[in-house]
C-alpha positions as CSV (number, residue, x, y, z in Angstrom):
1,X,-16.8,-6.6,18.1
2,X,-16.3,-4.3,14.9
3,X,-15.8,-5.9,12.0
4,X,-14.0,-3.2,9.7
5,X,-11.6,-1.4,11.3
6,X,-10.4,1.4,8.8
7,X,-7.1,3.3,9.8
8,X,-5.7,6.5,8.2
9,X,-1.9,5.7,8.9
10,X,-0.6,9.9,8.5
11,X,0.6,10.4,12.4
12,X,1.3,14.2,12.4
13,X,4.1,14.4,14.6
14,X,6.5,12.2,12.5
15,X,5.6,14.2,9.8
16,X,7.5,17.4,10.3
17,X,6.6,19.5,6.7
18,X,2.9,18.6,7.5
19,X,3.3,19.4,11.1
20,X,5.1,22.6,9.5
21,X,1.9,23.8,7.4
22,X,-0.8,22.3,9.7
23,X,-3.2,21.8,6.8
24,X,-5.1,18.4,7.7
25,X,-7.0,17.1,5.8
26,X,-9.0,13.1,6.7
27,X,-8.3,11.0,3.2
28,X,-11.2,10.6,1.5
29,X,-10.9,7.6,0.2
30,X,-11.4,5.8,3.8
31,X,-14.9,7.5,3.7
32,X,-16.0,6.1,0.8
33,X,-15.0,3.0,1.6
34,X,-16.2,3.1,5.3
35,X,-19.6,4.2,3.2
36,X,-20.0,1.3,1.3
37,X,-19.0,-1.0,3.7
38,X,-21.6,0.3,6.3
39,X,-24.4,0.5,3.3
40,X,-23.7,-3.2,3.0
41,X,-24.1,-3.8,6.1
42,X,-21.1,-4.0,8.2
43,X,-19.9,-2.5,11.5
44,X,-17.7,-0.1,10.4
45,X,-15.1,2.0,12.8
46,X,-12.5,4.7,11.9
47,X,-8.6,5.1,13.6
48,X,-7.3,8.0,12.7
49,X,-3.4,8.4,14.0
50,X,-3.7,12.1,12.8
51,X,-3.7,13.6,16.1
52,X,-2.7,10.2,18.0
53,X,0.5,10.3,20.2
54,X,2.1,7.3,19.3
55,X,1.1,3.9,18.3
56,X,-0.2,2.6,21.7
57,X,-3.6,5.0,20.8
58,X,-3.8,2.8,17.9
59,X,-3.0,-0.4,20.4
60,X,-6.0,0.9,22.5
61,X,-8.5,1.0,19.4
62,X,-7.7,-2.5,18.7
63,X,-8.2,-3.7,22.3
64,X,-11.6,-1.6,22.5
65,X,-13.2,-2.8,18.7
66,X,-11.7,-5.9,18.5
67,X,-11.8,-6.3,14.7
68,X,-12.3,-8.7,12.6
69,X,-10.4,-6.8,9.8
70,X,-8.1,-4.0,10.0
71,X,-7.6,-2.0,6.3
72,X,-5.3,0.8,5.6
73,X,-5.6,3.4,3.0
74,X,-2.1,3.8,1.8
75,X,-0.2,6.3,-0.3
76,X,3.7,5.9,-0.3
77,X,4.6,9.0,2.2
78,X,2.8,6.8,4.9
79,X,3.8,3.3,3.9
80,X,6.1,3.1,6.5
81,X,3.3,4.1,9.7
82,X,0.4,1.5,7.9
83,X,3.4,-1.5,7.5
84,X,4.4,-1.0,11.7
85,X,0.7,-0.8,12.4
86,X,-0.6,-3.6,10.5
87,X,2.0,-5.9,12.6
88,X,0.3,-4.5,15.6
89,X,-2.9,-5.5,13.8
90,X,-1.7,-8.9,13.1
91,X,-0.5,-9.6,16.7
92,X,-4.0,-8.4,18.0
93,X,-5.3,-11.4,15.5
94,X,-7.0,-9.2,12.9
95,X,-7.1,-9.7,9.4
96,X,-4.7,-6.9,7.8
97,X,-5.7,-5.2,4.4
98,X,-4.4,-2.8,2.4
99,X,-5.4,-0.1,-0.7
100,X,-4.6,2.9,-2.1
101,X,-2.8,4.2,-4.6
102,X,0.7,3.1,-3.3
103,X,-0.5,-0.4,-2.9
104,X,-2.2,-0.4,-6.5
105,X,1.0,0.6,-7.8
106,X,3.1,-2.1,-5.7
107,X,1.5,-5.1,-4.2
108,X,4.0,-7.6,-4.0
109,X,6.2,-4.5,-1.5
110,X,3.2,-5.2,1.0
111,X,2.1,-8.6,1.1
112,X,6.0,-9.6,1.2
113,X,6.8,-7.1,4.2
114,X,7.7,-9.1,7.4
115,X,8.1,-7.9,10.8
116,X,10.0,-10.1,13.1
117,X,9.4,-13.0,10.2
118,X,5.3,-12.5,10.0
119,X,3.7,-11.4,7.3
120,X,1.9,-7.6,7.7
121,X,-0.7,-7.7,4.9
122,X,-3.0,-10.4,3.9
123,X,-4.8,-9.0,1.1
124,X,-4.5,-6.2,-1.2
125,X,-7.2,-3.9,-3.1
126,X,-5.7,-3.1,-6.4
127,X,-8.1,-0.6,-8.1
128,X,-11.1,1.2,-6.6
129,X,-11.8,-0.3,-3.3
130,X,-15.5,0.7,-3.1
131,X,-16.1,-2.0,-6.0
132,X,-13.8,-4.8,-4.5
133,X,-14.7,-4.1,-0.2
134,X,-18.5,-5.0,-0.7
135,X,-17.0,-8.4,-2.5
136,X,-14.1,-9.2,-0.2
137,X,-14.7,-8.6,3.3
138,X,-17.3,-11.5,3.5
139,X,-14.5,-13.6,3.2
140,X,-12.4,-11.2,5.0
141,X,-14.3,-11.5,8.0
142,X,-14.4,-14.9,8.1
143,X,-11.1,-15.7,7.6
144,X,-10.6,-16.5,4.4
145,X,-7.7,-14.6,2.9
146,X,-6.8,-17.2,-0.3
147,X,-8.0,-19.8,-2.1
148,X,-10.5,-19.7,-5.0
149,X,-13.0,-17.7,-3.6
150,X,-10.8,-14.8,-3.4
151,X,-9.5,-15.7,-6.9
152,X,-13.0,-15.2,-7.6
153,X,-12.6,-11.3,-6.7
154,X,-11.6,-8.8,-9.3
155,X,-8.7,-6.3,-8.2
156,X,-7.4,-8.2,-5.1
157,X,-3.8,-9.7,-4.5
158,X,-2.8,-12.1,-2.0
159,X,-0.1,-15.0,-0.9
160,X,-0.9,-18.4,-1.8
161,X,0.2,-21.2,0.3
162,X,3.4,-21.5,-1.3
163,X,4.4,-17.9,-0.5
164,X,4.0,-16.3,-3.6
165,X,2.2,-13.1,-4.5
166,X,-1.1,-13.9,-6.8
167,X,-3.3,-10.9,-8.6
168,X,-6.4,-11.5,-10.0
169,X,-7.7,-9.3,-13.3
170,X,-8.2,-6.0,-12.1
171,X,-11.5,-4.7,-11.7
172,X,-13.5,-2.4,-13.8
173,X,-13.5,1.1,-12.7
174,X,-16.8,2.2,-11.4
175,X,-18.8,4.0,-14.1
176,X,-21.9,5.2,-12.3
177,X,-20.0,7.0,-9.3
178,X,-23.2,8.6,-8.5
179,X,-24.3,5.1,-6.9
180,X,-22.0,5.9,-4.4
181,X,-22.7,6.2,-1.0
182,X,-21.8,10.1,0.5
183,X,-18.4,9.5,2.7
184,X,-18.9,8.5,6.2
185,X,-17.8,11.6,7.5
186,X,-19.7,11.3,11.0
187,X,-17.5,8.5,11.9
188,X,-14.7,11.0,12.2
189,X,-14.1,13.3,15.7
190,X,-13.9,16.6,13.6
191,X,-13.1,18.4,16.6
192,X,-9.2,18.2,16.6
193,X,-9.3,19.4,13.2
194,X,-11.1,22.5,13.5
195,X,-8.9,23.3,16.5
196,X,-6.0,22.8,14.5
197,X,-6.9,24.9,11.5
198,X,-8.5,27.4,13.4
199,X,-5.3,27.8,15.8
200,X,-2.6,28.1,12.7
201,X,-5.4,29.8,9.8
202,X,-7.9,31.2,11.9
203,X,-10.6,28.7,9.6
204,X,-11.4,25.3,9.4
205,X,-11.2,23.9,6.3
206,X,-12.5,20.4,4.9
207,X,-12.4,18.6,1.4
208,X,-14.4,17.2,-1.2
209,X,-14.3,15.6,-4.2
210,X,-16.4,16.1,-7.5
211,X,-15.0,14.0,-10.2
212,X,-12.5,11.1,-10.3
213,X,-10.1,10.8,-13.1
214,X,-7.8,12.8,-15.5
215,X,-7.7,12.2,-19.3
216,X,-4.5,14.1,-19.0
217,X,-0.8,12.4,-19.9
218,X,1.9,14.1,-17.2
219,X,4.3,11.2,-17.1
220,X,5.1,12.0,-13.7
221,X,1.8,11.9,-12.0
222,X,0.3,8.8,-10.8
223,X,-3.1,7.9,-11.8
224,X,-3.0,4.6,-10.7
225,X,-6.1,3.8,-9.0
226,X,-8.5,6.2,-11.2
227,X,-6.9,6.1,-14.5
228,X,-6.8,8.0,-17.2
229,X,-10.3,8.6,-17.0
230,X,-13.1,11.1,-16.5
231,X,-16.3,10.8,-14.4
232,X,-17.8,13.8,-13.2
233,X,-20.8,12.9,-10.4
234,X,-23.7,15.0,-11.0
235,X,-23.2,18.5,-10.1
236,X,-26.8,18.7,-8.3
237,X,-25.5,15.5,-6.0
238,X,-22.6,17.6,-5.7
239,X,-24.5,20.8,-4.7
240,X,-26.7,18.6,-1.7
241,X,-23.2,17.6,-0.5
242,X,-22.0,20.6,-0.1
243,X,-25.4,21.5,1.0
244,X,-24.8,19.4,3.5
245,X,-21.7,19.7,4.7
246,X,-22.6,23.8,5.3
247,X,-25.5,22.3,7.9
248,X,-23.9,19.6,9.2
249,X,-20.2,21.1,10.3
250,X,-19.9,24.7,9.1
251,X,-16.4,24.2,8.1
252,X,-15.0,28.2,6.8
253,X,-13.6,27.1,3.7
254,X,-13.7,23.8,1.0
255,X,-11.1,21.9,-0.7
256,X,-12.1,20.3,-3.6
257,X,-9.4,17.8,-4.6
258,X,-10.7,16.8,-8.1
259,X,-7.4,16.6,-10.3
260,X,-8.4,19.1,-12.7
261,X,-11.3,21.3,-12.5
262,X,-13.0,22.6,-15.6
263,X,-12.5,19.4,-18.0
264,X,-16.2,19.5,-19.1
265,X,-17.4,23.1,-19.2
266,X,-20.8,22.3,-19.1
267,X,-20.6,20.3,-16.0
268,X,-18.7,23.5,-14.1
269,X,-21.9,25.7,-15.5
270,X,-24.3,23.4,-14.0
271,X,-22.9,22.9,-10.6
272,X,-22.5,26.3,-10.5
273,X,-26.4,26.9,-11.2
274,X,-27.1,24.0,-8.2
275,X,-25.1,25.6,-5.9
276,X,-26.7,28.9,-6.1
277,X,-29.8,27.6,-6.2
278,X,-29.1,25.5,-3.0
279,X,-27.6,28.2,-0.9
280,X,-24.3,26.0,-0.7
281,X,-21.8,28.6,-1.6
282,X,-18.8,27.8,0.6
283,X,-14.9,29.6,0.2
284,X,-13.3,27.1,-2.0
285,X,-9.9,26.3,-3.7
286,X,-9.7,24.1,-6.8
287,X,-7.0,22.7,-8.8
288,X,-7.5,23.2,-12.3
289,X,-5.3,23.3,-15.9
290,X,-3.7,26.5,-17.2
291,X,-5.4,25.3,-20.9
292,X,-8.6,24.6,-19.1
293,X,-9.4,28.2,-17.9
294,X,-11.5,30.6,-19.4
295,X,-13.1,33.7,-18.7
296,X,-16.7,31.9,-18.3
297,X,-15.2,29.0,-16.4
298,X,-13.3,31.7,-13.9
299,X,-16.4,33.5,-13.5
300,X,-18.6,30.6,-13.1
301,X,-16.2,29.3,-10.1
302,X,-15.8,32.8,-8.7
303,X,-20.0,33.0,-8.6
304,X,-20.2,29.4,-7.0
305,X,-17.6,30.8,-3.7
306,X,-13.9,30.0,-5.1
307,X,-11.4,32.0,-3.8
308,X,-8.2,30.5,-5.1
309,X,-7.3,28.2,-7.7
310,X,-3.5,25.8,-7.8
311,X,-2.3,25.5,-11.1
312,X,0.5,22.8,-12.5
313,X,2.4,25.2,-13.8
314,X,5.7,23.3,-13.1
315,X,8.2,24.8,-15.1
316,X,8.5,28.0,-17.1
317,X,10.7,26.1,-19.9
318,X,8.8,24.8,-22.8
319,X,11.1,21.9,-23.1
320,X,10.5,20.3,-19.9
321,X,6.9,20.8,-20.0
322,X,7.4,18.6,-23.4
323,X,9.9,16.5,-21.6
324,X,6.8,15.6,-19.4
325,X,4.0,15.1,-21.8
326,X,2.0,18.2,-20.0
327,X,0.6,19.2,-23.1
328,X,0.3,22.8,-21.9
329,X,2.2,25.8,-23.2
330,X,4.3,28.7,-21.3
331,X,1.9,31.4,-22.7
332,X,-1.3,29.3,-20.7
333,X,0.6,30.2,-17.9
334,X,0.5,33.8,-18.5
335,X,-3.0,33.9,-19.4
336,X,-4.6,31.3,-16.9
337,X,-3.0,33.7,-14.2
338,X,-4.6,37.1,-15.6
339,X,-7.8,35.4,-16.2
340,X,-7.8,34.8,-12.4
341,X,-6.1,38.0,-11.3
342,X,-8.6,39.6,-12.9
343,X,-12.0,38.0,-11.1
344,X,-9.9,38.7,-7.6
345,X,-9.0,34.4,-7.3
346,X,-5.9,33.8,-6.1
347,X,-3.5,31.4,-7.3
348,X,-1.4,29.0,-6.5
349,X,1.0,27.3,-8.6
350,X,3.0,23.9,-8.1
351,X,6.3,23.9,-9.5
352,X,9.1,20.9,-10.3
353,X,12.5,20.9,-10.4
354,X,14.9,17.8,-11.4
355,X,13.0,16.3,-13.9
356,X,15.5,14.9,-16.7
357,X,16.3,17.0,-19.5
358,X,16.6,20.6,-17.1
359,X,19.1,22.6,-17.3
360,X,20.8,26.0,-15.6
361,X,19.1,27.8,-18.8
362,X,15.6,26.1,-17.8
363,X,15.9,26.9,-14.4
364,X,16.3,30.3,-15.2
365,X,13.4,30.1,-17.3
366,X,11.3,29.2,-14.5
367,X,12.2,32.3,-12.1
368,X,12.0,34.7,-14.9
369,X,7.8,33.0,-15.1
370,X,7.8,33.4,-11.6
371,X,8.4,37.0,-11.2
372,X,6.6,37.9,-14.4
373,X,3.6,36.2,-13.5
374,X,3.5,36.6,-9.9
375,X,1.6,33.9,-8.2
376,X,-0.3,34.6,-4.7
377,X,1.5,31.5,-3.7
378,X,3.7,28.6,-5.0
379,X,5.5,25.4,-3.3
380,X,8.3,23.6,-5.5
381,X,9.3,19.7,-5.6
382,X,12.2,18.1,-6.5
383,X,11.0,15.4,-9.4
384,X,10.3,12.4,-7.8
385,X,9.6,9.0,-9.9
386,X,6.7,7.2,-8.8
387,X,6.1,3.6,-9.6
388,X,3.5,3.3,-12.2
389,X,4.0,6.4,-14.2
390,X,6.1,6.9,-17.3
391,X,8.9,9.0,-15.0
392,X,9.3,6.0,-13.4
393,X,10.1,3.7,-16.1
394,X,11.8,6.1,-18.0
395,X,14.3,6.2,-15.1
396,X,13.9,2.9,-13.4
397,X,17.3,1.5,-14.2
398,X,19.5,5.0,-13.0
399,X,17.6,4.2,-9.4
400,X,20.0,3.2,-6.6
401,X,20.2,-0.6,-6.1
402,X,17.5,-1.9,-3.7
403,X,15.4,1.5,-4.2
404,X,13.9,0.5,-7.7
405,X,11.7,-1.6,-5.8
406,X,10.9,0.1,-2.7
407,X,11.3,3.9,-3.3
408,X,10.3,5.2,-0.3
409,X,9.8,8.9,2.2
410,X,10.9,9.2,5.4
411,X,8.1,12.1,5.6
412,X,5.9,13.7,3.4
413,X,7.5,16.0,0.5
414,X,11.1,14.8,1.7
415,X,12.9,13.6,-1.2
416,X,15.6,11.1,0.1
417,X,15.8,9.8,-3.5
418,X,16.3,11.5,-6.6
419,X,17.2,9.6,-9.5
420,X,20.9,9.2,-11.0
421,X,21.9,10.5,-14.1
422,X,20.9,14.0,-14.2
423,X,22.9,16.6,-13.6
424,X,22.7,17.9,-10.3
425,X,22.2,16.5,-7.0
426,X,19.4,16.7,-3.9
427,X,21.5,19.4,-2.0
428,X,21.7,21.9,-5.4
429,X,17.9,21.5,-6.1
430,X,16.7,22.3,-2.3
431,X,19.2,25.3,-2.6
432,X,17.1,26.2,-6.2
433,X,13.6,25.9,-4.1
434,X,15.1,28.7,-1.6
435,X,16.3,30.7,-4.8
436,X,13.4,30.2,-6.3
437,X,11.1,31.3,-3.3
438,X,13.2,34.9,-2.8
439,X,13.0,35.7,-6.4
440,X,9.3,35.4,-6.0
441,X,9.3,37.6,-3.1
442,X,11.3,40.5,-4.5
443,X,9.2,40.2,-8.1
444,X,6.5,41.5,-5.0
445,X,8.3,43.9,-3.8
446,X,9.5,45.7,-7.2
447,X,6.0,45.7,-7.6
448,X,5.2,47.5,-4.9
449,X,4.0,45.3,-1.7
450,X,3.9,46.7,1.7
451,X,6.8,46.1,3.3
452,X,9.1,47.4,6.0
453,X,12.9,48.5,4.9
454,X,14.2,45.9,6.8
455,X,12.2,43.0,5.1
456,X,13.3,44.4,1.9
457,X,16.8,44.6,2.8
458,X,16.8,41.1,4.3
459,X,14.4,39.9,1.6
460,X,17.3,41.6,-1.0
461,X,20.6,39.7,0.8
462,X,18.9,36.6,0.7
463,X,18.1,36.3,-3.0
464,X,21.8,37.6,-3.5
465,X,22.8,35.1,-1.3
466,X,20.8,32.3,-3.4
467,X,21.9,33.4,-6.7
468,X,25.6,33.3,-6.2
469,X,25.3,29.9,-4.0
470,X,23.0,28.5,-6.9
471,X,25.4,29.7,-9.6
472,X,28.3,28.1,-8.2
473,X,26.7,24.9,-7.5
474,X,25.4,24.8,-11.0
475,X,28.9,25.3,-12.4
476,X,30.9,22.9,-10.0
477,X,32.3,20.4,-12.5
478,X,32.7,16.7,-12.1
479,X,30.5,14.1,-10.7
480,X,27.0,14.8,-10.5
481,X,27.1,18.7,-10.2
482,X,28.0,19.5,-13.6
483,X,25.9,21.8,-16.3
484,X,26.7,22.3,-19.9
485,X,25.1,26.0,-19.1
C-alpha cells in the first residue's frame, strides 16, 4: 500500500491548444514535493494523466497503490480534471489533498466542491507545500483531516465538523531552498515524453528551476504561492543538477522556468562559471525582463548554452504597461531585443491584449513594436483576471455573476471569460491575435525571409483580410464593441 499518491491532473487529450503545440512539460512542483515526502520517509508514487486515456488509467493506479492519500498539484486550467479525480479518489477511500497555486489563491472553491453530495478535497496546502507535506501527512495518513492537530499546521485549510471552511496562519516561505531535496524525477516514466517531443520538435526537452520568486509588481500575474520574493539556490547546486540531468536522461534541450532570469547579476555570473566548469552546458531557454538584460548578462547566458530567451514584452503602448504596474519602458523592448539579436539568442516575446485602459490607438501601438522589433517568436493572450492579483480585484465586481468566485478554463489558454466593462469583446480580441500574428509575418518578409511567392501572396491577403475585419470590429458602435479611436 502507498501512502502518497501524487497526481499531475493535465490529461493531454482534453487539452486541445496543448495537444496543438505538443510541448510537455511534468510540473515541478509534484517533484519537490514527492522529494520531501520520500526524504521523510514516506512511500511515495506518481500518476501522471499526461499521456493517460481517460480516467479509468487513473482508476487502475488507485486499485494497484492503494493509497492512503491522494494530492493534486493544481493550477486553475486543470481544476476541473484534479476535482473529477479526487471524487474517484474519495470513492476508492483515500484521503484527497490539494495545492498549488490555484488552490492557494481559492480554498474555500475546493474543499466546498461536491460530487453527487460528497465532499472532493479534505485538506488544502496554502503556501509552499514542501514546508507543510512533511507536517501534514502524518495525520493525513492516519486519518486525521481536522481537529486541533491540524490547526496546529501552518498553511493548511480544511472543513470543520460544522461544514465550514477553517485556514490556519499561513506558513513562512522557505528561506534556505537549498535544503531542498532535488525533485523526484526517477519516479516519472520519461519515455512518452521524449517520444512526444522528439516526434513533433525532433528534441526532447525537460525543465528546471533556479530561483523561486519575483520582486516584480505586474498586477496581472499571480505570485501566489512564492510571493513577491527572491531566492536564488546556489548556482553550483544548480550546475550538479544540471550536471545531472545531462547523465542521467540526455534530454536535447532545458527549460528553465525561473520567473525572471538575471535579477541578481552576480548570481547569473556565477552559475555561469559552475556550469562551464562542470561540463553541464545544455541548449536552454530562459524567461527573463526586458530592464534586466545586458550585454554581460546576454553573454554570460549565451556562454552557459542558452539559445533563446521569452520576454514579457506585452504591449507596445506605454500606457498599458503603466496600467499594469510592469515597471518597464517601450524603448527596453527595443534594446533587450538587439542585445539578444546580436549574441545569435532568439527571442520570444509574450504579448496581452484586453487589459483595461487599451485602446484601437494601443493596439496599434503594439503591431507597429511587433514589426519593428521583430521577435523569433511570440504567442498573445487575451487579459485574463486571476484571483489573487491586483487585475483581479481591480475588476472583480464587472465579472459575470457566479464567475467572480469560480473563474474557470475549459482548456488551457481558452479564455471563456473576459471581464465586462471594457470595450471590446472575446470574438474582436481573438480576431486581434490573428491580426497581430500576420503583421509579424509580413514585418519578416519586407525584411527579406525566404519565402515562396505564393506564401507571400497568401501571407499578404491574410493580413489584409485582418486589418479591415479588425478595423470594423473596432469601430462597430453600441454595446460592448465600441472604441473612442
Amino acid at each position: 500500500m502507498t501512502e502518497l499518491l501524487l497526481v499531475n491532473p493535465l490529461f493531454l487529450y482534453e487539452d486541445p491548444v496543448e495537444a496543438k503545440l505538443m510541448t510537455p512539460y511534468f510540473p515541478l512542483g509534484i517533484l519537490y514535493v514527492a522529494a520531501v515526502a520520500r526524504e521523510a520517509g514516506y512511500d511515495v508514487a506518481i500518476f501522471d494523466a499526461m499521456f493517460a486515456a481517460n480516467d479509468a488509467d487513473f482508476v487502475a493506479a488507485l486499485e494497484r497503490e492503494r493509497p492512503k492519500v491522494v494530492g493534486f498539484g493544481v493550477l486553475a486550467t486543470v481544476r476541473r480534471a484534479a476535482l473529477r479525480l479526487a471524487a474517484l479518489a474519495q470513492a476508492h477511500g483515500a484521503v484527497v489533498l490539494m495545492g498549488g497555486a490555484d488552490v492557494t489563491a481559492r480554498p474555500d472553491i475546493y474543499l466546498q466542491h461536491q460530487t453527487e453530495g460528497r465532499y472532493a478535497v479534505d485538506v488544502a496546502c496554502v503556501g509552499e507545500s514542501e514546508a507543510i507535506v512533511p507536517r501534514l501527512l502524518p495525520l493525513l495518513v492516519a486519518g486525521i483531516t481536522q481537529g486541533p492537530q491540524i490547526d496546529a499546521i501552518e498553511g493548511v485549510a480544511y472543513r470543520n465538523t460544522d461544514g465550514e471552511v477553517v485556514t490556519t496562519p499561513r506558513c513562512a516561505l522557505i528561506q534556505d531552498i537549498n535544503s531542498l531535496p532535488l525533485p523526484a524525477r526517477d519516479l516519472v516514466d520519461w519515455e512518452p515524453y521524449r517520444r512526444a517531443w522528439r516526434a513533433r520538435h525532433g528534441i526532447f526537452s525537460m525543465s528546471i528551476i533556479a530561483t523561486r520568486g519575483c520582486p516584480f509588481n505586474c498586477a496581472w500575474c499571480q505570485k501566489i504561492v512564492f510571493g513577491r520574493s527572491f531566492r536564488p539556490r546556489d548556482p553550483v547546486r544548480v550546475a550538479e543538477e544540471l550536471r545531472h540531468i545531462k547523465e542521467t536522461y540526455n534530454p536535447d534541450f532545458i527549460r528553465i522556468v525561473d520567473d525572471a532570469m538575471g535579477i541578481q547579476k552576480a548570481w547569473v555570473k556565477a552559475w555561469r562559471d559552475a556550469v562551464l566548469e562542470r561540463d553541464a552546458v545544455i541548449p536552454f531557454e530562459c524567461l527573463s525582463r526586458v530592464d534586466l538584460l545586458d550585454a554581460d548578462i546576454v553573454r554570460w547566458l549565451k556562454e552557459a548554452g542558452c539559445q533563446r530567451i521569452a520576454l514579457g514584452a506585452e504591449s507596445g503602448s506605454q500606457k498599458v504597461l503603466d496600467a499594469m504596474t510592469k515597471g518597464t519602458k517601450i524603448e527596453q523592448i527595443y534594446q533587450a531585443t538587439k542585445l539578444c539579436r546580436d549574441a545569435d539568442i532568439e527571442t520570444y516575446f509574450y504579448m496581452m491584449v484586453g487589459y483595461p485602459t487599451e485602446t484601437w490607438t494601443d493596439l496599434q501601438l503594439s503591431v507597429k513594436m511587433l514589426r519593428e522589433t521583430r521577435p523569433d517568436h511570440f504567442s498573445t493572450t487575451i487579459a485574463y483576471p486571476l484571483p489573487g492579483t491586483a487585475f483581479y480585484e481591480r475588476v472583480k465586481a464587472q465579472l459575470p455573476e457566479g464567475e467572480a468566485l469560480t473563474p474557470d478554463w475549459d482548456y488551457t489558454a481558452e479564455n471563456r471569460l473576459l471581464f465586462q466593462g471594457g470595450q471590446y469583446n472575446t470574438t474582436f480580441y481573438r480576431r486581434v491575435i490573428r491580426w497581430f500574428h500576420h503583421e509579424w509575418e509580413d514585418a519578416w518578409l519586407r525584411a527579406g525571409q525566404p519565402a515562396s511567392l505564393k506564401t507571400r501572396l497568401r501571407t499578404k491577403a491574410a493580413l489584409w483580410r485582418d486589418r479591415l475585419l479588425v478595423h470594423a470590429l473596432a469601430h462597430i458602435q453600441g454595446g460592448r464593441m465600441k472604441t473612442k479611436g
